[in-house]
DSSP file (Angstrom, degrees, kcal/mol; ACC not computed):
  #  RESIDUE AA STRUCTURE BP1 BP2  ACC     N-H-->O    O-->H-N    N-H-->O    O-->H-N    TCO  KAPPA ALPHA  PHI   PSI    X-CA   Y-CA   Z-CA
    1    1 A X              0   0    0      0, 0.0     2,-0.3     0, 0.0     0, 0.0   0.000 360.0 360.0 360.0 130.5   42.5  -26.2   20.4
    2    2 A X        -     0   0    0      1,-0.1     2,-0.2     0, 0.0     0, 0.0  -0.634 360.0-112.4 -76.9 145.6   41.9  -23.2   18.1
    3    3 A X        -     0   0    0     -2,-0.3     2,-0.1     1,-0.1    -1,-0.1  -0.585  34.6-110.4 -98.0 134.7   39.2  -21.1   18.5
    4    4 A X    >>  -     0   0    0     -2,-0.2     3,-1.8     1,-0.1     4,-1.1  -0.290  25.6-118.0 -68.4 126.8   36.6  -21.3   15.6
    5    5 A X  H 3> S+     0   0    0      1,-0.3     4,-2.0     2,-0.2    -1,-0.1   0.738 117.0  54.4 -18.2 -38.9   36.2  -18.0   13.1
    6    6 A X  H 34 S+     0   0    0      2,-0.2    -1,-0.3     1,-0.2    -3,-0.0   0.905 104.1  55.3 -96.7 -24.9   32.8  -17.4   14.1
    7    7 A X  H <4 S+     0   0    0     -3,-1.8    -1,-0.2     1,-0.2    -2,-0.2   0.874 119.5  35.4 -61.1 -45.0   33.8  -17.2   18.2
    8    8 A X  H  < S+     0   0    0     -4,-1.1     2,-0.4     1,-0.1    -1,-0.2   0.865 125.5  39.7 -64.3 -60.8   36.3  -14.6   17.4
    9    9 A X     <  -     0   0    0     -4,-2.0     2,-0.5    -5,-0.2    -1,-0.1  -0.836  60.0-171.0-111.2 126.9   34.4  -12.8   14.6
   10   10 A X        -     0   0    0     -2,-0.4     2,-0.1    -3,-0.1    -4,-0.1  -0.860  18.8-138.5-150.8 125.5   31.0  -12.1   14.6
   11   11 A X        -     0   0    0     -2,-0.5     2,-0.3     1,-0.1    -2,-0.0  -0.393  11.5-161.5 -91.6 144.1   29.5  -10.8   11.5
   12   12 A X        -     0   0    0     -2,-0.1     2,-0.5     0, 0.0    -1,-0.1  -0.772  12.6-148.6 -99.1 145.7   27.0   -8.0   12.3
   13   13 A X        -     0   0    0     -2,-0.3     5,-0.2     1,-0.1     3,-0.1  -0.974  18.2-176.5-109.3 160.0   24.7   -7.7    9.0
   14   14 A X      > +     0   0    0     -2,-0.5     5,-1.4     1,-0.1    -1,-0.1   0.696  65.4  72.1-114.5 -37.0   23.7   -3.7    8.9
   15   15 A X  T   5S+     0   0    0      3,-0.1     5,-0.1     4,-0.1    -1,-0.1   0.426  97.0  62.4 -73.4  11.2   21.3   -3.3    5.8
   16   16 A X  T >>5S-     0   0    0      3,-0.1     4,-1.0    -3,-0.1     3,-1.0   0.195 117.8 -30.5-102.3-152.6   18.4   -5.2    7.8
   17   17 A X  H 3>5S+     0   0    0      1,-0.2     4,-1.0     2,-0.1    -3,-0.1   0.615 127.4  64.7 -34.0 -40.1   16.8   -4.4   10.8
   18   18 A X  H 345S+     0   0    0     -5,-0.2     3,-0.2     2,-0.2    -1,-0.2   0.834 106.9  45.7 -46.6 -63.8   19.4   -2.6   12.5
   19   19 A X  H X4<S+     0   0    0     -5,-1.4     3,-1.9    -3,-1.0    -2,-0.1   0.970 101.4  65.6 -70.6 -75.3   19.3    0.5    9.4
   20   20 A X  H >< S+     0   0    0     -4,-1.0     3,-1.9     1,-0.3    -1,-0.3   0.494  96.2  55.4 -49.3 -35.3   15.7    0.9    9.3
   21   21 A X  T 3< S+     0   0    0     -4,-1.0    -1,-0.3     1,-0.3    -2,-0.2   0.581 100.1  59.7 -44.9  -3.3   15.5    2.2   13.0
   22   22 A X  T <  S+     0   0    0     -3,-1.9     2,-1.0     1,-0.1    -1,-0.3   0.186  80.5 110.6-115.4  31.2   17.7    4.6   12.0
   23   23 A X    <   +     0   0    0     -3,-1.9    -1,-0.1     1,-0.2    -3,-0.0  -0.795  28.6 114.7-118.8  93.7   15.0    5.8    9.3
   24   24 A X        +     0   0    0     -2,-1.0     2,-0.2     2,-0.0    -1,-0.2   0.471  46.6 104.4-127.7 -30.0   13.3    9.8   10.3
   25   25 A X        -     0   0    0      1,-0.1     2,-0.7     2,-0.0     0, 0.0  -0.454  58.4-153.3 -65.3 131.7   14.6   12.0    7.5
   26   26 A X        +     0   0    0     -2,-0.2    15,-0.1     1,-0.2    -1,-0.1  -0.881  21.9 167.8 -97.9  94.0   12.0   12.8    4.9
   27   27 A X        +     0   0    0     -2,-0.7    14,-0.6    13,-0.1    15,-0.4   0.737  68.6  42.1 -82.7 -11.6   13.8   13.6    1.6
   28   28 A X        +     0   0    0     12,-0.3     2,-0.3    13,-0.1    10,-0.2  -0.793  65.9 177.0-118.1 160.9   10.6   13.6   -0.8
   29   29 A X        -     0   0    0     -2,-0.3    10,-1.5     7,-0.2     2,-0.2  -0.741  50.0 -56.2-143.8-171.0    7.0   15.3    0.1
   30   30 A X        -     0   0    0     -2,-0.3     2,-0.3     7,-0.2     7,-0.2  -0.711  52.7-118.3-100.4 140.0    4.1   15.6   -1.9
   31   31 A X     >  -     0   0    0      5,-1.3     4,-2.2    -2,-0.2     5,-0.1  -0.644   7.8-148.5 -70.2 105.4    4.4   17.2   -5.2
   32   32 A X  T  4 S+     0   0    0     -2,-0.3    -1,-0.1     2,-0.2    -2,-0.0   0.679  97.5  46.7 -84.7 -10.6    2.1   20.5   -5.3
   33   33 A X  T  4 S+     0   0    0      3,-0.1    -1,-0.2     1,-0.0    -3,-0.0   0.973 131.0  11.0 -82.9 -58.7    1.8   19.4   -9.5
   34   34 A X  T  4 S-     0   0    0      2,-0.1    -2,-0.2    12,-0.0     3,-0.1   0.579  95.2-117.8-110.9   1.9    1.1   16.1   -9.4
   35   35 A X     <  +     0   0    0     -4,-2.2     2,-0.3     1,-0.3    -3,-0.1   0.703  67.9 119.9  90.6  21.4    0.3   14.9   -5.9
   36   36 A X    >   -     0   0    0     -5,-0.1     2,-4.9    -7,-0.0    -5,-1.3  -0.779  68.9-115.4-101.7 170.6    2.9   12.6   -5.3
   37   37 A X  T 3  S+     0   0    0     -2,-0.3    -7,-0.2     1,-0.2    10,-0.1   0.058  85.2  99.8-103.7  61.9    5.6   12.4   -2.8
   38   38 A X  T 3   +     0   0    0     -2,-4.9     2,-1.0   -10,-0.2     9,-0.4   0.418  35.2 120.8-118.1  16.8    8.0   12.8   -4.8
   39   39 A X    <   -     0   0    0    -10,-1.5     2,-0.3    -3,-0.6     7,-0.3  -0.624  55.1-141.3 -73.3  50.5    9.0   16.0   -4.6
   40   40 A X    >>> -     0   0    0     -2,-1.0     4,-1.7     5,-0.4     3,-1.0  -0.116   8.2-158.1  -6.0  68.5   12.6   16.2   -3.5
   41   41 A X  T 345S+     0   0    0    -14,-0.6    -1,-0.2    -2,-0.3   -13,-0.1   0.410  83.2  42.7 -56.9 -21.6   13.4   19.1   -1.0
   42   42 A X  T 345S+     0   0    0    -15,-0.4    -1,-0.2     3,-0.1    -2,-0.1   0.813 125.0  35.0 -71.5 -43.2   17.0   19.7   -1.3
   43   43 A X  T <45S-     0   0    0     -3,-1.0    -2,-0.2     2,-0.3     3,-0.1   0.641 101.0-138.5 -99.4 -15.8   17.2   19.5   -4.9
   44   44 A X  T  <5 +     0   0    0     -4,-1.7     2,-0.2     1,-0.3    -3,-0.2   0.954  64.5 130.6  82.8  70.3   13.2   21.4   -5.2
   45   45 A X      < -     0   0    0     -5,-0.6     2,-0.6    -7,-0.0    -5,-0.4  -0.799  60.7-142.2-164.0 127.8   12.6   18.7   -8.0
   46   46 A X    >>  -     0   0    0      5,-1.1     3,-1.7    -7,-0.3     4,-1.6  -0.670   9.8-157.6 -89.9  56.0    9.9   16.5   -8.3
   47   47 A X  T 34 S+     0   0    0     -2,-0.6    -8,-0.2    -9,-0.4    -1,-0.2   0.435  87.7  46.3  -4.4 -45.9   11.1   13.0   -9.4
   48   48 A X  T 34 S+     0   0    0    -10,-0.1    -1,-0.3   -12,-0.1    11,-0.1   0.723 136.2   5.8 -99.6 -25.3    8.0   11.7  -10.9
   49   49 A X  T <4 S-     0   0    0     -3,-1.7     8,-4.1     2,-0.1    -2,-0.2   0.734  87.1-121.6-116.8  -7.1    7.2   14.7  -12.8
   50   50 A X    ><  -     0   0    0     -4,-1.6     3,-1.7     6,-0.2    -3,-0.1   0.350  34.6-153.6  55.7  21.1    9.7   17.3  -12.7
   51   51 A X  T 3  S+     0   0    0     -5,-0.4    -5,-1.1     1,-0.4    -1,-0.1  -0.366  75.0  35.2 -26.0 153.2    7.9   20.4  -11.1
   52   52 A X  T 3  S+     0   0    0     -7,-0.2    -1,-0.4     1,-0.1     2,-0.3  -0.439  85.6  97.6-101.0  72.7    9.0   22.8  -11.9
   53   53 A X  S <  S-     0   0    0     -3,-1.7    -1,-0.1     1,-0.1     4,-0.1  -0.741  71.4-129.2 -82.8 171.1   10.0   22.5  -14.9
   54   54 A X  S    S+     0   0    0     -2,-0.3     2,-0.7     1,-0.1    -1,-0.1   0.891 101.1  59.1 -99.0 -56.7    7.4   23.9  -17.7
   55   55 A X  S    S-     0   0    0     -3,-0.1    -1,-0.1    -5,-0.1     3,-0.1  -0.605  93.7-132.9 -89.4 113.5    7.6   20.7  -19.6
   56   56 A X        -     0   0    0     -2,-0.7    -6,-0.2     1,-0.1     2,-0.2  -0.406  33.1-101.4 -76.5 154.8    6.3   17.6  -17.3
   57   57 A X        -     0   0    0     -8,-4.1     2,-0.8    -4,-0.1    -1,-0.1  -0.355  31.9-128.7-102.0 125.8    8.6   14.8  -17.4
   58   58 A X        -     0   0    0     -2,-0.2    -1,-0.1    -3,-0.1    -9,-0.1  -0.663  22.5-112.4 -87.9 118.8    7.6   11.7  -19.6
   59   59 A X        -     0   0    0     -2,-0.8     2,-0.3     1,-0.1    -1,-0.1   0.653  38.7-136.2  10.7 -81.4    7.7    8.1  -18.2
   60   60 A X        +     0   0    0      1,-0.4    -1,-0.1    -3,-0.0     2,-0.1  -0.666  59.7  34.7 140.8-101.0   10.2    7.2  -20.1
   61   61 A X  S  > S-     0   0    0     -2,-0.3     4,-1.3     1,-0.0    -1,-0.4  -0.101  76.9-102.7 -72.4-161.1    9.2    3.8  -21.5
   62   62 A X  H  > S+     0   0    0      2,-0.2     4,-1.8     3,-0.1    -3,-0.0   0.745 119.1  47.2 -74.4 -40.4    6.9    1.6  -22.6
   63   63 A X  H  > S+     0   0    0      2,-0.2     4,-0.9     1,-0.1    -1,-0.1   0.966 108.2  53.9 -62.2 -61.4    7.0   -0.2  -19.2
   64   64 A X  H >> S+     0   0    0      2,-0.2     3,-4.3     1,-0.2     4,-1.8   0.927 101.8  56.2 -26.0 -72.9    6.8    2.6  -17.3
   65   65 A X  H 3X S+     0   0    0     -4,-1.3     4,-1.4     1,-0.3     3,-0.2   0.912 103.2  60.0 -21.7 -63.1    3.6    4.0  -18.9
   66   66 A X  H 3< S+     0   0    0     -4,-1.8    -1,-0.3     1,-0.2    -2,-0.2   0.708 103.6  46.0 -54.8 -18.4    2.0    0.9  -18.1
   67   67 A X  H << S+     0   0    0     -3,-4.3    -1,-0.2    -4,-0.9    -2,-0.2   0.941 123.3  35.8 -86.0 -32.3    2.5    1.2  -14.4
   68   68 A X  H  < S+     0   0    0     -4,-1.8    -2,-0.2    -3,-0.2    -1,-0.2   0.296  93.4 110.8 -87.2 -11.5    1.4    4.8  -14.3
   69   69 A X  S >< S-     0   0    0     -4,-1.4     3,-1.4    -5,-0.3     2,-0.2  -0.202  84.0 -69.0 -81.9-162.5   -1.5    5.0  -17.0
   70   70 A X  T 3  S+     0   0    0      1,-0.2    -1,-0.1     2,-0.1    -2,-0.0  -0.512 118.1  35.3 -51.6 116.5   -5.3    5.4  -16.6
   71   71 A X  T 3  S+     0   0    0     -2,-0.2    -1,-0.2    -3,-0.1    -2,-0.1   0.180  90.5  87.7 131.2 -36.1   -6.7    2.0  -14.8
   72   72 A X  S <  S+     0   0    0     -3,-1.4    -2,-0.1    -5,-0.0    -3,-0.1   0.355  89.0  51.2-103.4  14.9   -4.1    1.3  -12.7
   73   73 A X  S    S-     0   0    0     -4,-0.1    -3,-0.0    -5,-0.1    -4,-0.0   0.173 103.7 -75.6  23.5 155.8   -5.5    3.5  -10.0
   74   74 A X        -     0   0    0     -2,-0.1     0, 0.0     1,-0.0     0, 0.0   0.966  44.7-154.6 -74.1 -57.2   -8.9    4.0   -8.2
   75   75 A X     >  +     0   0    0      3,-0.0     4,-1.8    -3,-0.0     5,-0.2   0.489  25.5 169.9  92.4  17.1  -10.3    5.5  -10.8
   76   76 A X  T  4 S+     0   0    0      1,-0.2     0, 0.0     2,-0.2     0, 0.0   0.541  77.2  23.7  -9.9 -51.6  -12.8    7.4   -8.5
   77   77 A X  T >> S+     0   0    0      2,-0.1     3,-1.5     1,-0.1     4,-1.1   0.920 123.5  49.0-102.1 -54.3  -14.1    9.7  -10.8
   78   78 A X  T 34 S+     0   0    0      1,-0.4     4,-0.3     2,-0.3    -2,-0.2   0.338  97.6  69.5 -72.1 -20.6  -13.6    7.9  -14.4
   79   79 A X  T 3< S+     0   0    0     -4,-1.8    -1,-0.4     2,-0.1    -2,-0.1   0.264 104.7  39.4 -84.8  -3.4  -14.9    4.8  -13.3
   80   80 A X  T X> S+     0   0    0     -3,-1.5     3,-4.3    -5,-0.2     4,-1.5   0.728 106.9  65.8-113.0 -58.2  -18.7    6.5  -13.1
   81   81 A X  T 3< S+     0   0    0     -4,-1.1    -3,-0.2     1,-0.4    -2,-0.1   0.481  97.7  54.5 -38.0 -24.5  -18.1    8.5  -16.4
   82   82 A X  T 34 S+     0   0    0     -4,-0.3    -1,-0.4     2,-0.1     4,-0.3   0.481 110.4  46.0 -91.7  -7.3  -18.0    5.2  -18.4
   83   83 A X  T <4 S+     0   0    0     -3,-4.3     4,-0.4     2,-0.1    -2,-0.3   0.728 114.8  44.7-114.3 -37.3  -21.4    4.1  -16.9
   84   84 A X  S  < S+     0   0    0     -4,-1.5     5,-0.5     2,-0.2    -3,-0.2   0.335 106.4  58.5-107.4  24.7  -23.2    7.4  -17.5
   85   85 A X  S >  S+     0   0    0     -5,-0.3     3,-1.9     3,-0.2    -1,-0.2   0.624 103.8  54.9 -74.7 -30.6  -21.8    7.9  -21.1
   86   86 A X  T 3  S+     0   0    0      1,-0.3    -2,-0.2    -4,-0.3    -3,-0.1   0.725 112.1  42.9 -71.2 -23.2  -23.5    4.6  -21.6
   87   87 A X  T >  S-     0   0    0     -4,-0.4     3,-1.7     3,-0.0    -1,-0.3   0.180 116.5-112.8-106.7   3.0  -26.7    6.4  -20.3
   88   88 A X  T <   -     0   0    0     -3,-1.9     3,-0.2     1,-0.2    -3,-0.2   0.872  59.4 -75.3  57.1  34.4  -26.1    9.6  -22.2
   89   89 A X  T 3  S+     0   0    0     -5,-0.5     2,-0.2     1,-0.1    -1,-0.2   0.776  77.6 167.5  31.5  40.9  -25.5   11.6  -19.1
   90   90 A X    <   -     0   0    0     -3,-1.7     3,-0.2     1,-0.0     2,-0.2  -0.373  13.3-175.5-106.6-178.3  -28.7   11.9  -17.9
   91   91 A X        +     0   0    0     -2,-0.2     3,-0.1    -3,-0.2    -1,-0.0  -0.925  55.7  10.1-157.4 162.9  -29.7   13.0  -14.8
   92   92 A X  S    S+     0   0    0     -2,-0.2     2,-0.3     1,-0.2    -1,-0.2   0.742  94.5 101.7  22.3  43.8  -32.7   13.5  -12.6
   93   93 A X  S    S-     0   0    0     -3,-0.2     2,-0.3     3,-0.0    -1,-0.2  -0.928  73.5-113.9-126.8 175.3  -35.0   11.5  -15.0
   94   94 A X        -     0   0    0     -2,-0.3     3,-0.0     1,-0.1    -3,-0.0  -0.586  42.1 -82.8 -92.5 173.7  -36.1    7.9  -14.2
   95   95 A X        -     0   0    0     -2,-0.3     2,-0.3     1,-0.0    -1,-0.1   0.003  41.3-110.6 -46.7 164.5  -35.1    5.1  -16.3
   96   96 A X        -     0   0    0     -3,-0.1     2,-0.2     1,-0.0    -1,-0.0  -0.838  46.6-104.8-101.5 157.9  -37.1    4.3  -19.4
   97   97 A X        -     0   0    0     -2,-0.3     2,-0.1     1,-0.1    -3,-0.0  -0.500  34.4-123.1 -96.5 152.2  -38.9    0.9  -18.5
   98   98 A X        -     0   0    0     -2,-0.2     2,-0.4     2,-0.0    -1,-0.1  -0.452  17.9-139.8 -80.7 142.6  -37.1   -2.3  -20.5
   99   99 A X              0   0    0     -2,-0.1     0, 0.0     1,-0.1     0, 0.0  -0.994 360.0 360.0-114.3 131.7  -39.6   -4.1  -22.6
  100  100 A X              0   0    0     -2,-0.4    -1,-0.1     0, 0.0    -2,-0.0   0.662 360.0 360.0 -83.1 360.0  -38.8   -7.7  -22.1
């Protein structure tokens, strides 16, 4: 009897589990411009914005924009700033009472 392909051969696959263990090098850090960790270290170039260059580096497309704009975020700050524009930005007074 002949011995079956797979007895003989046995195909390792590599790009799976196997690689990721083998995954400690840090090529990007956080970006001192824009705060992402995208900051290359070899090449000193920032991928997502292009620190340092003078002129910060545009999206690209249309698509792009849309993953990156205002919204798609926490919106920590900007998300209160629409509720007390609505309110005229005031502070320390109380509400005026609602007439129903």
């Amino acid at each position: 009897t002949r011995p079956s392909a797979f007895s003989t051969y046995t195909a390792k696959m590599t790009k799976g589990t196997s690689s990721f263990g083998k995954r400690h090098n840090k090529s990007h850090t956080l970006c001192i411009r824009c705060g992402k960790s995208s900051f290359h270290i070899q090449k000193s170039r920032c991928a997502a914005c292009g620190y340092p260059l003078a002129r910060k580096r545009s999206a690209g497309s249309n698509k792009a924009i849309r993953r990156k704009t205002t919204g798609t975020g926490r919106m920590a700050h900007l998300r209160n700033v629409q509720r007390r524009f609505k309110n005229q930005f005031r502070e320390n007074t109380q509400a005026p009472k609602q007439s129903k």
